[in-house]
C-alpha positions as CSV (number, residue, x, y, z in Angstrom):
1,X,-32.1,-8.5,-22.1
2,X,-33.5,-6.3,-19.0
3,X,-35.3,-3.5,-19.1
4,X,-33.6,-0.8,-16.1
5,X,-34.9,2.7,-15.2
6,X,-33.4,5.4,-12.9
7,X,-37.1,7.4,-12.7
8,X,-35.8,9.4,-9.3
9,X,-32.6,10.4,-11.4
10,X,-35.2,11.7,-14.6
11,X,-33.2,8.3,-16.4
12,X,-36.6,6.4,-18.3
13,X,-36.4,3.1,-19.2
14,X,-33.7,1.6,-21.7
15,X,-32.5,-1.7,-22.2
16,X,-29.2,-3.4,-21.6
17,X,-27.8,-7.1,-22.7
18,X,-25.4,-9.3,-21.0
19,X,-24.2,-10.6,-23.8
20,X,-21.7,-8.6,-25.4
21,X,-20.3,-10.5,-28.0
22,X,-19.7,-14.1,-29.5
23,X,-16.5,-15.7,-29.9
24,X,-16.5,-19.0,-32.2
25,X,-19.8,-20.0,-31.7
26,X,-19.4,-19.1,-27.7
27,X,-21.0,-16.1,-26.0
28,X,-19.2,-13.6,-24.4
29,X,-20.7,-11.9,-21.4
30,X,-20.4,-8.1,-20.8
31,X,-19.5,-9.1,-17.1
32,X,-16.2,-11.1,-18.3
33,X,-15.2,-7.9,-20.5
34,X,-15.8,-5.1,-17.5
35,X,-14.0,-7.0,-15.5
36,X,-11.0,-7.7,-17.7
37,X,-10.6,-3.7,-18.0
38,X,-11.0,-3.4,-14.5
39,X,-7.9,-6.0,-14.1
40,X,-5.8,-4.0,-16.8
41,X,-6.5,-0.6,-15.1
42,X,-5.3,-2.3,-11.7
43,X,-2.6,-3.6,-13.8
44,X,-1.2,-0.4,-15.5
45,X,-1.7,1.3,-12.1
46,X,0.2,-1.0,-9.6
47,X,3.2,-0.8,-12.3
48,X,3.3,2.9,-12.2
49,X,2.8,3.6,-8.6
50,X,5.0,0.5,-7.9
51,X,8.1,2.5,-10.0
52,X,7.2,5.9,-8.6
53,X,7.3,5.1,-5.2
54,X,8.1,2.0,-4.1
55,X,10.8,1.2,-6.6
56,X,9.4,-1.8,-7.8
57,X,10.5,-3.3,-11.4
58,X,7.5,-3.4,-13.7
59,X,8.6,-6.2,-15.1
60,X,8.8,-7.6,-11.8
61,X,4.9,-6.2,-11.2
62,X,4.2,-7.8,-14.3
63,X,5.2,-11.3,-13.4
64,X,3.1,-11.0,-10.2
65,X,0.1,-9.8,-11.7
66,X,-0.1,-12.8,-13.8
67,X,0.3,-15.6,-10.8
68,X,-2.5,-13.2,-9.0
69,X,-5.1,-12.5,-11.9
70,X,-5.2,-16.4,-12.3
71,X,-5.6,-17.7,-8.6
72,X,-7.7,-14.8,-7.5
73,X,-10.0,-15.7,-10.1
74,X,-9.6,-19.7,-8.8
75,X,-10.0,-18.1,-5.6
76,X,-13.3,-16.1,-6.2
77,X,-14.8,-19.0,-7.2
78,X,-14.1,-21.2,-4.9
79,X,-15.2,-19.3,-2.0
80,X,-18.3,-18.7,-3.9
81,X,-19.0,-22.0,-4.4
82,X,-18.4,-22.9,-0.8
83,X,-20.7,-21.4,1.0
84,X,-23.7,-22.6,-1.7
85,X,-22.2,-26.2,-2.0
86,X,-26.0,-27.2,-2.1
87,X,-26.2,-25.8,-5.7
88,X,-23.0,-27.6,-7.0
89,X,-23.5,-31.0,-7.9
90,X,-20.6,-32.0,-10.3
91,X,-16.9,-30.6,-11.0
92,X,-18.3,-29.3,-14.2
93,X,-20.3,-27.0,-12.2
94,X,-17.9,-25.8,-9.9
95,X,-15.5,-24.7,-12.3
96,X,-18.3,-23.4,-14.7
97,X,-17.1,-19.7,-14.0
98,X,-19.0,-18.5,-17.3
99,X,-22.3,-19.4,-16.0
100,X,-21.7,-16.8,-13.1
101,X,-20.6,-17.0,-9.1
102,X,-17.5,-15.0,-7.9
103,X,-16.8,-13.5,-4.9
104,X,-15.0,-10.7,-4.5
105,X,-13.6,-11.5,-0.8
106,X,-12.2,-14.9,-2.6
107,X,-10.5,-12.9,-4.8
108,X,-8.7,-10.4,-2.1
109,X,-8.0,-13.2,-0.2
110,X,-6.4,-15.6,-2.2
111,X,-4.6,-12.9,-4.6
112,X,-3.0,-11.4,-0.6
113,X,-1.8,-14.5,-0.3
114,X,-0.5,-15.0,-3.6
115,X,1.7,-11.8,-3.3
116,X,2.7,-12.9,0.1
117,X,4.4,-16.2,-1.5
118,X,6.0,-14.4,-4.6
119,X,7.5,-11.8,-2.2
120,X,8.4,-14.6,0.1
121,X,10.0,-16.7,-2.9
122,X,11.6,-13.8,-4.5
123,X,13.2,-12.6,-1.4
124,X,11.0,-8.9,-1.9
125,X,9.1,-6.6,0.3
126,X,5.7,-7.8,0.7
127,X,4.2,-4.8,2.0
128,X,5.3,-2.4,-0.8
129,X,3.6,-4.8,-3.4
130,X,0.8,-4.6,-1.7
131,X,0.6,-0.8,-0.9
132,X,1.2,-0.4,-4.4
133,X,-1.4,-3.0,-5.4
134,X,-4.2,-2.2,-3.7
135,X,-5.3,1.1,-4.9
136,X,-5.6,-0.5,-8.1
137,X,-7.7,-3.0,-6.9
138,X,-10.2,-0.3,-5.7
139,X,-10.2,0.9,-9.6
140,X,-11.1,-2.8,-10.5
141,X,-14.1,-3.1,-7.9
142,X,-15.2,-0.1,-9.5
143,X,-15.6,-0.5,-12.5
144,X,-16.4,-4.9,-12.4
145,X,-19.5,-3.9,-10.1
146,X,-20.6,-2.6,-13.4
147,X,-20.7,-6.1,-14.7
148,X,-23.3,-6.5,-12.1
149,X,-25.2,-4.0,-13.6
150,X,-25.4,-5.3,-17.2
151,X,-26.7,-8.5,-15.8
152,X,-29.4,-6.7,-13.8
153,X,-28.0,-8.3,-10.3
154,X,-26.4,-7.5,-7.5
155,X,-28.7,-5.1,-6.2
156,X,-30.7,-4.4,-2.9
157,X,-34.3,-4.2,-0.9
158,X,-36.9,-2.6,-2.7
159,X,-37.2,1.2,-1.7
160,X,-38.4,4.5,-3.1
161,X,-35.2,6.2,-2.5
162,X,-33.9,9.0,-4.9
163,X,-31.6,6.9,-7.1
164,X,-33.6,3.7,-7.1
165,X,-33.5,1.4,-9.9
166,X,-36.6,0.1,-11.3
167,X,-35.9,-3.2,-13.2
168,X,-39.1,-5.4,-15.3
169,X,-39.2,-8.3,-14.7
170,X,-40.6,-11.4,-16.9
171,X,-44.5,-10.5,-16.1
172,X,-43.8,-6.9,-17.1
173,X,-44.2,-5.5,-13.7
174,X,-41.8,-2.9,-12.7
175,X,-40.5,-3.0,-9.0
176,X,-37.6,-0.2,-7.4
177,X,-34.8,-1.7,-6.2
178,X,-31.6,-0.2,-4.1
179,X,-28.3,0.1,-6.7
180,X,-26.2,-1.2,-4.5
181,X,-23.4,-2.0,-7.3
182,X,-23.8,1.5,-7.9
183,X,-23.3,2.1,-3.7
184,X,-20.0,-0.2,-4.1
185,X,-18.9,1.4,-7.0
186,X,-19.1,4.9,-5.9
187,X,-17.5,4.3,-2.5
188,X,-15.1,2.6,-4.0
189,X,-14.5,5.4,-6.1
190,X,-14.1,7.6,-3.2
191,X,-11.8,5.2,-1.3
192,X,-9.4,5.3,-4.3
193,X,-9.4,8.7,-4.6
194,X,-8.4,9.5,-1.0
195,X,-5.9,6.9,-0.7
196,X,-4.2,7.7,-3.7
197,X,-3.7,11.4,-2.4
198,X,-2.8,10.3,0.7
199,X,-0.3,7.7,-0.4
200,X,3.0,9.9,-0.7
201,X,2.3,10.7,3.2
202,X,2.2,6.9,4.3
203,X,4.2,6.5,7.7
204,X,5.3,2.8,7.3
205,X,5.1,-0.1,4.6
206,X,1.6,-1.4,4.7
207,X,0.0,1.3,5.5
208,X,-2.0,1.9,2.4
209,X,-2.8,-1.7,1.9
210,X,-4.4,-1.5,5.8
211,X,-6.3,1.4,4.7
212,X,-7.6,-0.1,1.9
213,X,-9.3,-3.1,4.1
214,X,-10.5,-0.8,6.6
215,X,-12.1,1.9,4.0
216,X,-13.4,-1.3,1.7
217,X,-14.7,-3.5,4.8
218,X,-16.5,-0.4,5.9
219,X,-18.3,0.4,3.2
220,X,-19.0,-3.8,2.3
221,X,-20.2,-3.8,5.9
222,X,-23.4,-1.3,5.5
223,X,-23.8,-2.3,1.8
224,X,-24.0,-5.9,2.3
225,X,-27.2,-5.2,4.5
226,X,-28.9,-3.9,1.5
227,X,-29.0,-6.6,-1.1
228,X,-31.2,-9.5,-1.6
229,X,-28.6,-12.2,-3.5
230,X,-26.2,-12.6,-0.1
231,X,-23.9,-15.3,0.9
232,X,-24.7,-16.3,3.8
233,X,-22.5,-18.8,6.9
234,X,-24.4,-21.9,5.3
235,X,-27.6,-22.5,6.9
236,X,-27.5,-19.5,9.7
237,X,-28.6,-15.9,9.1
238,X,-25.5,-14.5,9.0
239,X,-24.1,-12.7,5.9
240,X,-20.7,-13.8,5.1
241,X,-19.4,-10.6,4.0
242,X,-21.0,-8.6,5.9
243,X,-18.5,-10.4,9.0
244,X,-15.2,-10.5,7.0
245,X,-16.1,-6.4,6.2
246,X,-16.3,-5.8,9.9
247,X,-13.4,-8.0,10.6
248,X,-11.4,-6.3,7.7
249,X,-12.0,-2.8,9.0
250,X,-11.7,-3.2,13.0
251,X,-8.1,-5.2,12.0
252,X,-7.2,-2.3,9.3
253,X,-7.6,0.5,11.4
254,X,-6.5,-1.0,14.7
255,X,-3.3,-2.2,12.7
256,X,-2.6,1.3,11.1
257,X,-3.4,2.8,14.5
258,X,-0.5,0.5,16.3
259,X,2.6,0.8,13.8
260,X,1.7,4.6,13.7
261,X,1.9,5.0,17.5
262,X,5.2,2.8,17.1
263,X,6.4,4.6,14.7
264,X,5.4,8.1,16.4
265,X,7.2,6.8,19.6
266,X,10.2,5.7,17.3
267,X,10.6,8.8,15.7
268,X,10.4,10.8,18.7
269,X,13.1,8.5,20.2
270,X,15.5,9.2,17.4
271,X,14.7,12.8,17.7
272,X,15.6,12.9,21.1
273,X,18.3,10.8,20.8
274,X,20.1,13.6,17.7
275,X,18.8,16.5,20.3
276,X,21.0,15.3,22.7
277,X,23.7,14.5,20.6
278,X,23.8,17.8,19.3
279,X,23.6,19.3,22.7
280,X,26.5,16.9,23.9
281,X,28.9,18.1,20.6
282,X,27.9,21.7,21.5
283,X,28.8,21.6,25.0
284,X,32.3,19.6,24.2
285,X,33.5,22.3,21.4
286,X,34.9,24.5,23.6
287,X,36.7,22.3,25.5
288,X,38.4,21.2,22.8
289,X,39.1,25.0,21.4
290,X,40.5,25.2,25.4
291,X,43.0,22.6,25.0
292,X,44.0,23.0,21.5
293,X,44.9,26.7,22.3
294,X,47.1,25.6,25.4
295,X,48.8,22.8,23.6
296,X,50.0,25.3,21.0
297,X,50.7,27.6,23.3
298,X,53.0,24.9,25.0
299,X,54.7,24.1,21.8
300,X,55.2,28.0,21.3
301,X,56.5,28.2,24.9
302,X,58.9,25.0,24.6
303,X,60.4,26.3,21.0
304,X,61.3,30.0,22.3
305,X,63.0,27.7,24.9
306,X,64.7,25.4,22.5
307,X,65.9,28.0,20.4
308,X,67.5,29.7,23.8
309,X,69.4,27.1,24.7
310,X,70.4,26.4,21.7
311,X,71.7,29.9,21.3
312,X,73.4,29.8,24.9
313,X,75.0,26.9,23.6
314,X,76.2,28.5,20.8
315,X,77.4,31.4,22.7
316,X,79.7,29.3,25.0
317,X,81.4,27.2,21.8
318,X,81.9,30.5,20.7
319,X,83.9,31.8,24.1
320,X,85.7,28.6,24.8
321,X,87.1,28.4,21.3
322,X,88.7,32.2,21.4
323,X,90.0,31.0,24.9
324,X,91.9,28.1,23.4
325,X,92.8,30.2,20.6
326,X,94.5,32.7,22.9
327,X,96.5,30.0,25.0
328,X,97.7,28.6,21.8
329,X,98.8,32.1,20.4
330,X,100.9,32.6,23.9
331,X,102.7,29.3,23.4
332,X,104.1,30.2,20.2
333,X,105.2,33.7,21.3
């Protein structure tokens, strides 16, 4: 159990417990159930916004979400565990997942890549899975860094700011501590609900899923700063996460800033091109109402004179055959 206060936020002390159930003898962490809700939120939202706007199967969403959920969690682990390899001495303790020691950047990183090879494999778009995936992995991160918060970790430097949280520890004293779950989970929040409102005005595949790097590493950047339970680049100073959130966000953005000047240029190529071509077909109309008007009148002038001579010819049958009749006539007189 932990004892947690808000005092800045008028919240006084209460008590919360990891432990949220038991399952056949075996406890059940609250961490393990927020984040399983987080999973099915992301879940239920890639399958809608992957039917709405990308066109993507459910079904087909569904058998992705099953191959990622499983290796990102493999993944999240072992990036955990590699960068405190110190503290794992057997296999039992590597894959010991319930005892705590996952890392979000494993996840994204290893569930990418797992979309990347079902796409590949299923000959499918990759970037539209992942445009359509990522928002909802926003929702998870929300709501899993309340996990933290039932375990009493995951948060920051002691401060007095307004929303500090005030946690006992075991010799009853009280110290203020930076909610940086809280920070995560908030800007998180506020990440998903920009992107998704943005998302119908996306310029190119992959658009969204670039955004969500560069809002995410951002963010993970400044927060990382804050807290006191950082990986670090083994036995330098350096936080791990807080390099891959600066790598994620300069890459995001520079990446959305390229295909949209491509896509700008592109466009305005096209444009340009059916401006022309428009102008071209405008310019040739009447040239072509010209000559159709002259070739009828052609065909009008060569039947008036077709039906002449045919009416001259006429004429002259007509004369020689009286002639012949007259000679004839005379004969027989």
């Amino acid at each position: 159990m932990h004892q947690i206060s808000f005092p800045g936020l008028g919240i006084g002390e209460f008590t919360v417990k990891s432990e949220a159930f038991s399952l056949f003898g075996r406890s059940v962490a609250w961490y393990g159930v927020i984040i399983t809700v987080g999973i099915i939120c992301a879940y239920l939202y890639a399958c809608r916004r992957g039917k709405q706007s990308e066109g993507i199967d459910p079904d087909t969403m569904t058998d992705l979400t099953f191959f990622t959920v499983i290796i990102g969690i493999i993944g999240a682990r072992l990036y955990y565990v590699l960068f405190k390899l110190e503290e794992y001495k057997t296999f039992y303790d590597v894959i010991a997942v319930w005892n705590g020691g996952l890392a979000i950047y494993g996840g994204i990183i290893a569930g990418a890549l797992t979309v990347i090879v079902f796409c590949k494999i299923r000959r499918l778009n990759v970037l539209k899975f992942l445009d359509a995936a990522c928002p909802g992995v926003m929702i998870a991160q929300a709501i899993g860094r309340w996990g933290n918060f039932m375990n009493a970790e995951a948060y920051g430097s002691e401060t007095e700011i307004f929303c500090r949280m005030g946690i006992r520890n075991v010799f009853g004293e009280v110290h203020y501590y930076h909610p940086t779950f809280f920070y995560e989970s908030l800007w998180n929040v506020i990440g998903f609900v920009l992107i998704n409102r943005f998302y119908k005005k996306k310029k190119f595949n992959g658009e969204i899923c670039f955004a969500y790097f560069a809002w995410y590493g951002f963010g993970r950047m400044f927060i990382e700063g804050l807290r006191t339970d950082s990986l670090y680049l083994w036995h330098t100073g350096i936080r791990i996460s807080q390099v891959v959130g600066a790598v994620c966000f300069v890459v995001g953005l520079a990446l959305i800033l390229v295909f949209r000047k491509i896509g700008d240029r592109f466009a305005l190529t096209r444009l340009s091109a059916l401006v022309a071509a428009g102008a071209a077909a405008k310019d040739t109309a009447p040239e072509e109402t010209g000559e159709a008007e002259t070739t009828e009148t052609m065909e009008t002038m060569e039947t008036t004179e077709t039906t002449e001579t045919t009416e001259t010819t006429e004429t002259t049958d007509s004369g020689t055959t009286e002639e012949s009749n007259g000679e004839n006539d005379g004969r027989e007189n």
